[in-house]
N, C-alpha and C positions, 0 to 999 in steps of 0.2 A: 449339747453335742453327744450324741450315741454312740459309742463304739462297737462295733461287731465281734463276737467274743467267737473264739474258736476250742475245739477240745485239746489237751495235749494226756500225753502219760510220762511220765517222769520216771524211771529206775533209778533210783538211788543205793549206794551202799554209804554205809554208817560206818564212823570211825568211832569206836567209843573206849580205846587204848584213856588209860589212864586217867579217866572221867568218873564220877560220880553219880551222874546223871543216868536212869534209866533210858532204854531204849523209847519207853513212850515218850518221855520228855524230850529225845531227841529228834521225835517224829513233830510233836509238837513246835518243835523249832524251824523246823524247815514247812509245815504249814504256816509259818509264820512270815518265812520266806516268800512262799505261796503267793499271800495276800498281801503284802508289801510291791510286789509286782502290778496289783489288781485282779490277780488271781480268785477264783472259786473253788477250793475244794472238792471234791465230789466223792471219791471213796480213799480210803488209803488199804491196801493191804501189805501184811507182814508178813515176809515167805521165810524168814527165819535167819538162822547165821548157815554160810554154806562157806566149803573151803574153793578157795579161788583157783582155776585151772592154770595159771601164770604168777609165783608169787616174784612182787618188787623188791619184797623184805623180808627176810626170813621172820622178824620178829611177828609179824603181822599177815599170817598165813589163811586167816579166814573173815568175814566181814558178815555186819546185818546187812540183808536186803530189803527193801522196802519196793511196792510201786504205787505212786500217787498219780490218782484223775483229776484231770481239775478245767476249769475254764476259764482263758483269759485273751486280754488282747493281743494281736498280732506281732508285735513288739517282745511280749513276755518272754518267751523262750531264752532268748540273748540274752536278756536282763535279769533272768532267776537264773541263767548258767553262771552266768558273772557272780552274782551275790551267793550261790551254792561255791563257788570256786574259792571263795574267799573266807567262807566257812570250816571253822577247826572238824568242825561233826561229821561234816560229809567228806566221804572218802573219794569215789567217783560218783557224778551223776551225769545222765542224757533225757534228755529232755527230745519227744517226738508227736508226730499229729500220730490223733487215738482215730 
């Protein structure tokens, strides 16, 4: 059975308060996310740390940005929002057709 795979683009911000873990590795994580879903890959770019026009937290006034290409099934969006949502790393993410 074939599934029809569609493009999406994901904006993500990175939470990386009190981690160890470099930002590639946290890119890494959430590619992992990605294909967990049945996701593909396709480009990731990194737009850097920018300060956020509305902050929640004083503590936490700025965030990486990331945006991921990838392709997967119709289904995925829900189900990498969910597993991003649950995720310590990720700060916000949205998930849309590319």
């Amino acid at each position: 059975m074939s599934q029809n795979k569609r493009n999406y683009k994901a904006s993500i911000i990175l939470d990386n308060r009190g981690k160890e873990d470099s930002v590639e590795q946290l890119i890494e994580g959430v590619k992992k996310e990605i294909s967990a879903v049945q996701g593909d890959v396709t480009a990731v770019e990194n737009i850097g740390r920018r300060d956020f026009a509305r902050k929640t937290d004083d503590q936490f006034p700025s965030g990486v940005y990331i945006q991921v290409n990838f392709s997967a099934p119709a289904a995925a969006p829900a189900q990498l929002h969910e597993r991003l949502r649950l995720n310590e790393s990720v700060y916000r993410a949205l998930v849309e057709n590319a």
